[in-house]
N, CA, C and O atoms as a Tinker XYZ file with bonds, in Angstrom:
   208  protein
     1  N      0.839000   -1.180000    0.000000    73     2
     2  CA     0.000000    0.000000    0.000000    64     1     3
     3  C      0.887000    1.248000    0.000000    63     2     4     5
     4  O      1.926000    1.345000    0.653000    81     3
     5  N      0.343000    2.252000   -0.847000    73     3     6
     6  CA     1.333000    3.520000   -0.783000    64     5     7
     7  C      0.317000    4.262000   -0.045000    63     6     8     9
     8  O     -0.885000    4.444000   -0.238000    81     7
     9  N      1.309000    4.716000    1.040000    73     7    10
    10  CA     1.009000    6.434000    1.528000    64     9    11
    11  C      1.370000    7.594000    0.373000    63    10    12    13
    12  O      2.070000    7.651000   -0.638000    81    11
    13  N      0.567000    8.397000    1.046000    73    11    14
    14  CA    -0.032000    9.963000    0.120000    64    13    15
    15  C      0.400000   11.051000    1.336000    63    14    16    17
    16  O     -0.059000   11.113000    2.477000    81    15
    17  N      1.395000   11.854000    0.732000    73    15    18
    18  CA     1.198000   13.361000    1.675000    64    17    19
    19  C     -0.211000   13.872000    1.320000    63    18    20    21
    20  O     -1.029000   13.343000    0.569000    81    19
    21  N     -0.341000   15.283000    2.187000    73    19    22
    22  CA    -1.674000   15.994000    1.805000    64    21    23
    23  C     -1.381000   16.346000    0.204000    63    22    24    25
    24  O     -1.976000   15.815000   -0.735000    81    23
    25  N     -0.729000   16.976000    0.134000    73    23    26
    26  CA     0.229000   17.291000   -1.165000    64    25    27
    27  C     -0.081000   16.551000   -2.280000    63    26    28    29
    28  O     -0.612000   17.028000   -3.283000    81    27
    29  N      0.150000   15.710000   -2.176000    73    27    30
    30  CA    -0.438000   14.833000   -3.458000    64    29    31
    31  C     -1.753000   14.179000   -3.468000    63    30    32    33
    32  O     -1.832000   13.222000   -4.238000    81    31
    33  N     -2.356000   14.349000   -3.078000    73    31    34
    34  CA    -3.640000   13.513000   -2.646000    64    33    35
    35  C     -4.636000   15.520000   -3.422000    63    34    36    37
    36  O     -5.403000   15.649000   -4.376000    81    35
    37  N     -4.214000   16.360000   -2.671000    73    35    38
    38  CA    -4.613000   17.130000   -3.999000    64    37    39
    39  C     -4.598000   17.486000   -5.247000    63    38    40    41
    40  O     -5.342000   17.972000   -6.099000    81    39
    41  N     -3.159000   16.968000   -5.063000    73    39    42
    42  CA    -3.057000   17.382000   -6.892000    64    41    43
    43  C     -3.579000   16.233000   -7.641000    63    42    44    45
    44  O     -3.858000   16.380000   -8.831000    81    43
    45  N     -3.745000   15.048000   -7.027000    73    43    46
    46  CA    -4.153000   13.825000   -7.293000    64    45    47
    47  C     -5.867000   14.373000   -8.033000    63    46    48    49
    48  O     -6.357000   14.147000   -9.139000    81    47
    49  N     -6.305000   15.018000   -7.039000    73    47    50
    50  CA    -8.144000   15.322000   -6.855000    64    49    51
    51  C     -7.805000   16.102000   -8.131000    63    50    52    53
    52  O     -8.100000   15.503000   -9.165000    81    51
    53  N     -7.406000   16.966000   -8.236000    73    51    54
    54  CA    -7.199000   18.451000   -8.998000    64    53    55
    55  C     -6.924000   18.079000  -10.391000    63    54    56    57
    56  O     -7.251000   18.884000  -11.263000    81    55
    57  N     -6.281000   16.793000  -10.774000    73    55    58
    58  CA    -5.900000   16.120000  -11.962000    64    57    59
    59  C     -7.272000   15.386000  -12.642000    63    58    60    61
    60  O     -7.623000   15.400000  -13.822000    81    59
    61  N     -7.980000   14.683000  -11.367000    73    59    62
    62  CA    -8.710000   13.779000  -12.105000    64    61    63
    63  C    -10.267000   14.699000  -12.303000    63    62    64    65
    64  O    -11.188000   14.597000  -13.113000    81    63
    65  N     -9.995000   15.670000  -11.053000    73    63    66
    66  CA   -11.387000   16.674000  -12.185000    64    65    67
    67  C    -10.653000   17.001000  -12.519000    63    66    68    69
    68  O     -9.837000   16.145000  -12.178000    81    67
    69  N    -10.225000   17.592000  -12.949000    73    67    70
    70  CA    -9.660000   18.124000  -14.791000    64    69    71
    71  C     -9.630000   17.225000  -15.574000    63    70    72    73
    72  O    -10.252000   17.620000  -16.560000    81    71
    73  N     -9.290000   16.270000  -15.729000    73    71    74
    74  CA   -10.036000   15.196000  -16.526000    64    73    75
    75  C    -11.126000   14.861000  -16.519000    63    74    76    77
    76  O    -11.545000   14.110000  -17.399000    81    75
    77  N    -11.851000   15.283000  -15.600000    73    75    78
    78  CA   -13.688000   14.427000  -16.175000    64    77    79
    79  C    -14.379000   15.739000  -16.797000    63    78    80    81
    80  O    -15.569000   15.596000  -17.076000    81    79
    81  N    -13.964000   16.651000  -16.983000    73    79    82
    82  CA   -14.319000   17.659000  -17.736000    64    81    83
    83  C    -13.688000   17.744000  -18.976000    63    82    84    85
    84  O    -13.786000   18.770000  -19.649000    81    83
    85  N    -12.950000   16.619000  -19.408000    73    83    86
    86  CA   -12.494000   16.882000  -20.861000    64    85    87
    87  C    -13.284000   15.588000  -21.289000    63    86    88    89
    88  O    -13.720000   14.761000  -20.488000    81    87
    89  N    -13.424000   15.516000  -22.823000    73    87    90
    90  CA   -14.010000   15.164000  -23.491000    64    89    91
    91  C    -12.988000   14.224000  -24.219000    63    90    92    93
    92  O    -11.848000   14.373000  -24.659000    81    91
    93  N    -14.045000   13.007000  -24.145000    73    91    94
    94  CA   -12.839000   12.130000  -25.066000    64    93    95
    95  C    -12.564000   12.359000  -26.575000    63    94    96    97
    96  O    -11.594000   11.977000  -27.231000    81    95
    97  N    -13.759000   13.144000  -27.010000    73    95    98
    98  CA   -12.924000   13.643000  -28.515000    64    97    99
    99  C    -11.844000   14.506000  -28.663000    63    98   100   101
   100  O    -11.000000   14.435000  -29.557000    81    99
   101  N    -11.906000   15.626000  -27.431000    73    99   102
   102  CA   -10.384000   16.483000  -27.326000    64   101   103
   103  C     -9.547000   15.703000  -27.096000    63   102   104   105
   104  O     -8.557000   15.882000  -27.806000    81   103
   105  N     -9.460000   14.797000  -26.339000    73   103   106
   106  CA    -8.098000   14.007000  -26.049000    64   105   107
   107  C     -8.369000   13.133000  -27.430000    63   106   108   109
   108  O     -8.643000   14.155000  -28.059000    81   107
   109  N     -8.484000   12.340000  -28.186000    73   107   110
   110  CA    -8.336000   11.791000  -28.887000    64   109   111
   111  C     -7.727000   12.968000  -30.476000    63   110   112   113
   112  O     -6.917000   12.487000  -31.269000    81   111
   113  N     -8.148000   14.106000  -30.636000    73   111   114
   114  CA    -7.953000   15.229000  -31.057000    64   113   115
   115  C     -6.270000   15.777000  -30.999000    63   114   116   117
   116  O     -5.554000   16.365000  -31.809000    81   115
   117  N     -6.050000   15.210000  -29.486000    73   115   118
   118  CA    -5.120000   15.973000  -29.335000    64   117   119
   119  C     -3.940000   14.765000  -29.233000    63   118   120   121
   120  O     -2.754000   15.088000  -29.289000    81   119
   121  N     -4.318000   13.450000  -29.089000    73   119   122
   122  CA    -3.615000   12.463000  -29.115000    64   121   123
   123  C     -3.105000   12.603000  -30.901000    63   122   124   125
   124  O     -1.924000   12.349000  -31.136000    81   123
   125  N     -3.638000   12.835000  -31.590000    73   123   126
   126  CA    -3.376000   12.984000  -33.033000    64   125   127
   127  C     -2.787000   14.152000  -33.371000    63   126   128   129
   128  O     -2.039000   14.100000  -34.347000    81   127
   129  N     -2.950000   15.393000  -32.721000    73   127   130
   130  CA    -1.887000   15.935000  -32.947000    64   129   131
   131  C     -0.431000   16.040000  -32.713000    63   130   132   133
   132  O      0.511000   16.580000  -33.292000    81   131
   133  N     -0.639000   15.129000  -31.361000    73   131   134
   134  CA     1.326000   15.007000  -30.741000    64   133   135
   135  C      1.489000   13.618000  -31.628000    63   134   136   137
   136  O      2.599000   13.107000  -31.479000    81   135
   137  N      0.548000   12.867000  -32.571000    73   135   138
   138  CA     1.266000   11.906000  -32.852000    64   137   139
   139  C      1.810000   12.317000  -34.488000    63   138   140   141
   140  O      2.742000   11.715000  -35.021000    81   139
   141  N      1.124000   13.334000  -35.093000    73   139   142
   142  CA     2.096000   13.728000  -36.148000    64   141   143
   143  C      3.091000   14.769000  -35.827000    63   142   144   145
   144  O      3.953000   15.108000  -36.638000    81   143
   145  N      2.972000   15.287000  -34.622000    73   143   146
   146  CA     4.413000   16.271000  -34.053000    64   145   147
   147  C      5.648000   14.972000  -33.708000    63   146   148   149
   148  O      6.838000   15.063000  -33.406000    81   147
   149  N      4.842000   13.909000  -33.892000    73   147   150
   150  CA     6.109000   13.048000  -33.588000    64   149   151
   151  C      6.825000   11.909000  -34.340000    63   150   152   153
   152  O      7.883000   11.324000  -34.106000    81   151
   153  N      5.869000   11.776000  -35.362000    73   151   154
   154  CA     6.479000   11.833000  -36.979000    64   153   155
   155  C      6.888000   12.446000  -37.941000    63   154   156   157
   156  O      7.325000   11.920000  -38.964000    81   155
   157  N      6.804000   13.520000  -37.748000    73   155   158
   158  CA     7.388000   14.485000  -38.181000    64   157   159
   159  C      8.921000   14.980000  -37.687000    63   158   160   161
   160  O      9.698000   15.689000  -38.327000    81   159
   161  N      9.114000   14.406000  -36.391000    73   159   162
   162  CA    10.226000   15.375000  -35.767000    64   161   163
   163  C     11.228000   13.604000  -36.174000    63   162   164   165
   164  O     12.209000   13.585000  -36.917000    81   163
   165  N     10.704000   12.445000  -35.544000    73   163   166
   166  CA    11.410000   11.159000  -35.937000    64   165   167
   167  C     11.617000   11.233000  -37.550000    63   166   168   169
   168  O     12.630000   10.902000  -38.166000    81   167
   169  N     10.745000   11.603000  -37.928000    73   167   170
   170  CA    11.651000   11.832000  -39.368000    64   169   171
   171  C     12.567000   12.350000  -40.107000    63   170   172   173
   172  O     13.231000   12.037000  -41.095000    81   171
   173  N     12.418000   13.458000  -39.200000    73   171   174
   174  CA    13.469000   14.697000  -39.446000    64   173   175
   175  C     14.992000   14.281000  -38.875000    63   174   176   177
   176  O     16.083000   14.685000  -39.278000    81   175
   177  N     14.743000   13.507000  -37.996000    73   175   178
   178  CA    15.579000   12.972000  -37.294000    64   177   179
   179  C     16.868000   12.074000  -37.987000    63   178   180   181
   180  O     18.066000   12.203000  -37.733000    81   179
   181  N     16.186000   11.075000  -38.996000    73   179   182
   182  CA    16.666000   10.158000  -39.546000    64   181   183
   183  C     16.901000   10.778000  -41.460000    63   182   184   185
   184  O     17.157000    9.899000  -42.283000    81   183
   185  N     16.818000   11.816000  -41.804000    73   183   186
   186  CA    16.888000   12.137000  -42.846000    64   185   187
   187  C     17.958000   12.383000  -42.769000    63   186   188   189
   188  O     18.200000   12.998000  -41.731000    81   187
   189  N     18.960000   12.173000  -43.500000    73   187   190
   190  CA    20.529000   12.567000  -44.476000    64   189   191
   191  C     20.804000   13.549000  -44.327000    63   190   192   193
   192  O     19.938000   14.341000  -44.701000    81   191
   193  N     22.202000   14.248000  -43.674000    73   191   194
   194  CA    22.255000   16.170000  -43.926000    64   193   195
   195  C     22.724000   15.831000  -45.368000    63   194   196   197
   196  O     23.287000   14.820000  -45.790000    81   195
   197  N     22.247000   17.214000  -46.141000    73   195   198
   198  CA    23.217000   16.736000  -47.445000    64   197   199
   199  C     24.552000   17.851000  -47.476000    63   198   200   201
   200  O     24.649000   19.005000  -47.060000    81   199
   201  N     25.580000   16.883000  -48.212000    73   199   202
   202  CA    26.811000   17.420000  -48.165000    64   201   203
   203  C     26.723000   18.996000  -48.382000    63   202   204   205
   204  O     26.029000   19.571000  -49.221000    81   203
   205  N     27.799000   19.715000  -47.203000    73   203   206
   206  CA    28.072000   20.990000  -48.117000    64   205   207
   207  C     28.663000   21.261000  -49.152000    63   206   208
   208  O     28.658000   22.415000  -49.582000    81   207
């Protein structure tokens, strides 16, 4: 069993309403946008410099 300071046991509360007020289409919305910010950047990643 884990113990909780006061400390976290709010931010704990404070996290999960803020989540039941979002909407699973924003998160799914927004899951798609960090997932082409992150094909985009892995790609960039692995592309060739070309010679000077």
């Amino acid at each position: 069993m884990i113990t909780l300071t006061p400390d976290e046991v709010v931010l704990i509360k404070s996290v999960l309403t803020a989540l039941r007020g979002i909407k699973v289409r924003d998160i799914d919305r927004a899951l798609l946008v960090l997932s082409k910010k992150d094909i985009g950047a892995s790609s960039q990643e692995n592309r060739p410099t070309p010679p000077e």
